[in-house]
N, C-alpha and C positions, 0 to 999 in steps of 0.2 A: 551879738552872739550870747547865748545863754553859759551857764559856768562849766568848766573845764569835767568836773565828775558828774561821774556817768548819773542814768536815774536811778532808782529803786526799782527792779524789776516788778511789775506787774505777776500777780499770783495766773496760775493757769487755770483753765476753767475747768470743772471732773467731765469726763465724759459724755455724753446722751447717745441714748439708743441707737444703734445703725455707727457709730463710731469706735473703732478699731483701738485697742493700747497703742499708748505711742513707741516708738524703739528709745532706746536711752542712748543720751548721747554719750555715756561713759559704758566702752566695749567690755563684755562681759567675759571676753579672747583674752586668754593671756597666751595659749601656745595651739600651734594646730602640729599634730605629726602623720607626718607620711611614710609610708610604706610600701617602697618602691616594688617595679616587677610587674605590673598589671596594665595592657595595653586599654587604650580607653575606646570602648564601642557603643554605640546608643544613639538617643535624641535626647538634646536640651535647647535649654529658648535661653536668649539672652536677657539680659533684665534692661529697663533706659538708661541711658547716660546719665553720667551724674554730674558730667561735667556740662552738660545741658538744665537738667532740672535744679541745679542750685543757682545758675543765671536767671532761668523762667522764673523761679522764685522772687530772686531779686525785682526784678520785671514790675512783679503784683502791685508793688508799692507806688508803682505811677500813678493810678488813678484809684477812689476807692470803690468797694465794690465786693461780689463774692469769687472766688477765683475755683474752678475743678483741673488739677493737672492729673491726666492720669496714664500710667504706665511709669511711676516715680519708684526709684528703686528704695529699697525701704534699708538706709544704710546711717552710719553714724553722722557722717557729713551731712545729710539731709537733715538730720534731729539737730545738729547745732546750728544749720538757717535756720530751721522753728525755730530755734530759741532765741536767735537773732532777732526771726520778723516780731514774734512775741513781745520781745525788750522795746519793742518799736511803738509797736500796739498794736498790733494784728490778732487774730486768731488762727492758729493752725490744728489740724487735728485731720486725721486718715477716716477713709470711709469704705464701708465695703463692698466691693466691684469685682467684677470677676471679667479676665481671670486675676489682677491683681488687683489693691485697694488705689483707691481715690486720692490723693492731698486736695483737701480743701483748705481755702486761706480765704479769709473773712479780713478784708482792709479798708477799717473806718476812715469818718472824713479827716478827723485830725487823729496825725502819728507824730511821735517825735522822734525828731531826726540825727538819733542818737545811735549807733553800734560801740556799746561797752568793749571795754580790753578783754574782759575775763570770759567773752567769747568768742570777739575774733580773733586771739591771739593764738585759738585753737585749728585754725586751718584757713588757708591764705583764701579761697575764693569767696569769704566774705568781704573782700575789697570793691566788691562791684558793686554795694548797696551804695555808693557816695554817689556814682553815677544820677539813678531813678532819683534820689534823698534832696540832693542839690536842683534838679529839675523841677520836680514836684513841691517841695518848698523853703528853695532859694536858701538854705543853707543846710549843714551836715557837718556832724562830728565822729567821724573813724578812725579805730583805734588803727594802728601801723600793725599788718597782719601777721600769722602767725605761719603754721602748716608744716610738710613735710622739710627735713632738712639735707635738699642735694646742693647748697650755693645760692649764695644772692641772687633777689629777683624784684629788685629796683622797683618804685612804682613811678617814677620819672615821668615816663610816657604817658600814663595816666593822667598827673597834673599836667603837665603841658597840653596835651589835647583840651583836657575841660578849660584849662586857662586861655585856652585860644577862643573858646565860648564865651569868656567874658568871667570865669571863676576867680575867687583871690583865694589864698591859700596862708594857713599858720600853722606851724609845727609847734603844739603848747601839750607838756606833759603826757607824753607821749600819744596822742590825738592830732588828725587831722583835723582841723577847721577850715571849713570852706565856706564861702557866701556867695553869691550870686542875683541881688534881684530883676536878674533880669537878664536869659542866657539869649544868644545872639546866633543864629547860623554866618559859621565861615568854610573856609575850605584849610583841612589840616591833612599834613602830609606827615604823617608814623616815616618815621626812622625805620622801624620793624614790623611785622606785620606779626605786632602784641598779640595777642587773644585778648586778656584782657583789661588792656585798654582799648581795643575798637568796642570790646563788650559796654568798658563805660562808658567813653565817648560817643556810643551810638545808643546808648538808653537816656542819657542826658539831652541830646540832641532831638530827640524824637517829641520836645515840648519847646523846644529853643524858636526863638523868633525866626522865620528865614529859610534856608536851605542851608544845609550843610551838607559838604562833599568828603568825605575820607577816603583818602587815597594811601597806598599801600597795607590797604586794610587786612585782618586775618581771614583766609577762606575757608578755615573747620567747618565740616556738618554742625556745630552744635553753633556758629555765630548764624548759617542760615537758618537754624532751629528758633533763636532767637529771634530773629527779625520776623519770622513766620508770624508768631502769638503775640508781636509788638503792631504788625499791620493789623491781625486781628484786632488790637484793641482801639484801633483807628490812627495808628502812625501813617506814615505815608515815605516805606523805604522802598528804593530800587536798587538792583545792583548783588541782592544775598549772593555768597557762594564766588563772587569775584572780587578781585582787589580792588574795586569802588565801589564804595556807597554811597549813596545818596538821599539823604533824608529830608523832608519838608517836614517843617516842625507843624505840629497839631495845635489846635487851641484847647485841647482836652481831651482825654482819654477815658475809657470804660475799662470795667474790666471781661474777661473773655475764659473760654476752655480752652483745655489745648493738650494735644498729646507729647508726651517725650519722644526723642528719635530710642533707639537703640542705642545701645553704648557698645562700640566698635574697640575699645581697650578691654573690656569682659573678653570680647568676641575671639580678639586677639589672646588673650591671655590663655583661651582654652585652642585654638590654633597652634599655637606651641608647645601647648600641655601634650598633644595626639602628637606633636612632628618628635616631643622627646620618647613616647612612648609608643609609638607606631599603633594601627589602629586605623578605626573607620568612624565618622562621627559626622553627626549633623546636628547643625546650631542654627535652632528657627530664632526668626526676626532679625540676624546679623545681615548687616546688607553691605555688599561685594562693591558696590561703587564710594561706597564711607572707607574704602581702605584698599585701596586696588592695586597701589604702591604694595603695598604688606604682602599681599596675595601673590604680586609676581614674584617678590624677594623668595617666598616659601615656597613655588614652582620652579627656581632657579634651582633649589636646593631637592628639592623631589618628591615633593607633596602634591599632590591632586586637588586642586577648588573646584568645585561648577556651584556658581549662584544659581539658584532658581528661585520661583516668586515669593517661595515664603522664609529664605534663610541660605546656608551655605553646606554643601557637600562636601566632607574634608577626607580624605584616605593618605595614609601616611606610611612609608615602610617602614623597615626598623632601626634602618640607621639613614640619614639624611650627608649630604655634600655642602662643605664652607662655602658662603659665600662672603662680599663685602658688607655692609649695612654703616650709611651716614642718614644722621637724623638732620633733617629739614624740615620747613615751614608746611604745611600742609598744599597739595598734594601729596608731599614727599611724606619719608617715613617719619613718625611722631615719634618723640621725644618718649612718647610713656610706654612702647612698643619695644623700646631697646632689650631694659633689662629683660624681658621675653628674651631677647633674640640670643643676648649674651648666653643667657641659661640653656638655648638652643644648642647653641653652636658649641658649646666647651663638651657636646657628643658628637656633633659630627665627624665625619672624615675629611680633614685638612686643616687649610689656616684663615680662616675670615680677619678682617682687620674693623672696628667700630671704632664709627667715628661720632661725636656728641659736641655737635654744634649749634647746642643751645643754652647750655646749663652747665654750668661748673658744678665738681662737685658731684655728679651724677655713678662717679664709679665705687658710687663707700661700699655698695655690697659686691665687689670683686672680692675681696677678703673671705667675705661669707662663702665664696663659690667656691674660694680656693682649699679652703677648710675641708669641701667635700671632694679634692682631688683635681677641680679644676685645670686647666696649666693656661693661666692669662696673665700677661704684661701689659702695665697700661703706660702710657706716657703724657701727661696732661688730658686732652680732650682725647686721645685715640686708644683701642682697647685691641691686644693682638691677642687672639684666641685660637689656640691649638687643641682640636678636639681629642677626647679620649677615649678609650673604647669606652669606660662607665665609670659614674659618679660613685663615691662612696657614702651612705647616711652619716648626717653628723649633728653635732648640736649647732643651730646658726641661729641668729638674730635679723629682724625685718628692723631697715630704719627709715621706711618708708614704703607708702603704701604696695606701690610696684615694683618696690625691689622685694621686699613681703610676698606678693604672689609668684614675682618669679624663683624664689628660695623654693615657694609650693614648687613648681614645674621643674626646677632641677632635681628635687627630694623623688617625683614621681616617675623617674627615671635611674632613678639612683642605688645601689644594693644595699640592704638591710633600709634602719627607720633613721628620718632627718626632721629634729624637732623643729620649730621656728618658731622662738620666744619673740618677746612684743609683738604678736600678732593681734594687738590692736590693731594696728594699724590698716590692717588688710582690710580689718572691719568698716575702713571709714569708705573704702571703696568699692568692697564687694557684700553682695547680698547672698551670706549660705553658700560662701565659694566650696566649704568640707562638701556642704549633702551634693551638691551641683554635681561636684566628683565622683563623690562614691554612687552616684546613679547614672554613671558611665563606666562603672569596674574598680576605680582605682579605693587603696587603703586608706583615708585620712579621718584622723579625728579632734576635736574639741576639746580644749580642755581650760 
């Protein structure tokens, strides 16, 4: 294994014709405020997941090659994979495509297998490059990741699965090291159905001698997103979108295009925006089978969907009915959907009860909500939510990305303006979530 400190970052290359400025990975958001009162009407399109295109990313590094992802949301998280794959040795840079830009990633034959601290300590889904790093070649040093702060989130299952592949593992100065020459198909059986770790365990595996089986794997849109552009690039998986996979290891791999899904947490995030502010809206590209769970939860409550082919019909009246909501593994309701829901419901008519079954730690912006008039008790994992006729604007703080937008979607329901400082954060998840708003009615601005 080579030495514990990181490399010298590589300079970046200036631009050439037909290539777009990059987004900076240090958000330019310090606060966004809203200005409640205004029902939201119109059409907007969703932008891609990002909790897909920062895995696809990850992906490129398998084989080398030129990579086109396109429909990449152009957000902060994105600019610190560049910087990531960059540190590695890659080339990233956007290109201009319509209706959105390109990510191109340019991944030569030799990369080193290195992920510095001083980037992934800055958002946890840079933990999935050890995966491809390790596969491709036979060892990897990553930093122990960083990201939003709702509670521990172990990478346990990570190493055990790749170590079941035949990985050894050192915990040296705050670095992963892992070796491997030489990964093995077995059959591993998750404890949990991770995201991601079936993400690494099954981008590690997709070069591993053999067949490997994972069982109780994660069934997200974005792991079958995954395995999509991994076959494309000559894997050989079965099983996407169920809890087993099955993978025949490749003898090598190309690299390939490939489109993002839709990002179904945006999709969501403006679904609750309309259920607190009543309204009629339609959100092209969101697709009704990535979150069908979600959709009945807010038809329980009194909302209108009809998917159609190109997105979703949303009508909402002006005041919606409590219901329950527990977050579960996918099909069920996702974990990042919640604080939507909380901020939902502290307007509704009754008492819903939230349950967060997956993440400690996940209620730190209940405080925030209560600032605005709220009335919620939590008691560990469960969040008892009594709605009120209307929120008040206040000053609040985002400490993470989705409780960040959901602060947005209570503020836009709210009487008078409710700031929400450290609204970096929003930035690392949402692309232009202010303009997206206000070209549906509602007040929000930059700042």
């Amino acid at each position: 294994m080579s030495s514990p400190n990181p490399p010298e970052r590589r300079p970046v290359a200036a631009a050439t014709a037909g290539h777009l400025d990059e987004p900076s990975s240090e958000s330019p958001i310090s606060n966004l405020t809203v200005v409640g009162g205004n029902p939201l009407n119109g059409t907007m399109r969703v932008g891609g997941a990002k909790n897909s295109a920062l895995k696809l990313m990850a992906a490129s590094l398998l084989a080398e090659g030129t990579y086109r992802l396109c429909n990449v949301p152009r957000i902060t998280d994105v600019a610190l994979m560049s910087e990531v794959l960059r540190s590695i040795g890659c080339t990233v840079h956007w290109e201009a495509s319509d209706p959105v830009p390109d990510l191109i990633i340019e991944v030569p034959s030799e990369i080193e297998p290195v992920a510095p601290y001083e980037l992934v300590e800055k958002f946890r889904a840079s933990i999935v490059v050890l995966g491809p790093l390790l596969a491709r070649c036979g060892e990897a040093r990553v930093a122990l990741p960083g990201g939003d702060d709702f509670g521990p989130r172990p990478i346990d299952m990570h190493m055990r699965g790749l170590g079941e592949l035949g990985a050894v593992f050192e915990n040296v100065h705050g670095y992963i090291h892992a070796s491997a020459p030489k990964l093995r198909g077995t059959r591993i059986l998750l404890e949990f159905p991770s995201v991601g770790a079936t993400e690494n365990i099954l981008m590690a595996a997709v070069l591993a001698e053999g067949t490997t089986v994972i069982d109780n794997a994660a069934r997200e849109p974005e792991i079958a997103d995954l395995c999509e552009m991994l076959n494309k690039m000559g894997a050989g998986i079965v099983g996407a979108g169920s809890a087993t996979l099955t993978i025949t290891g490749a003898t090598e791999m190309h690299s390939s295009d490939h489109t993002v899904i839709p990002d179904r947490v945006e999709a969501a995030t403006y679904l609750a925006a309309v259920g607190v502010t009543g309204g009629e809206i339609t959100i092209r590209g969101a697709r009704h089978d990535h979150m069908a769970m979600l959709c009945q939860k807010l038809g329980e409550m009194g909302m209108r969907i009809s998917p159609d082919a190109d997105g979703l019909w949303v009508l909402a009246p002006t005041r919606l009915r409590s219901v329950d909501c527990p977050t579960l593994p996918y099909p069920g309701l996702a974990t990042d959907f919640m604080p939507f829901l909380v901020a939902l419901l502290a307007t509704t008519e009754g008492v819903g009860i939230v349950t967060e079954n997956l993440f400690a730690g996940r209620f730190k912006y209940v405080d925030e909500l209560r600032r605005m008039g709220a009335d919620i008790r939590t008691d560990t994992h469960h969040a008892v939510v009594r709605g009120v006729d209307r929120l008040s604007g206040a000053p609040v703080k985002a400490h993470d990305i989705r409780a960040g937008a959901a602060l947005v979607v209570a503020g836009l329901g709210a009487e008078g303006s409710t700031v929400v400082s450290d609204a970096h954060h929003v930035a690392r998840g949402y692309e232009d979530l202010a303009g997206k708003l206000v070209a549906l009615g509602p007040d929000v601005t930059v700042s």
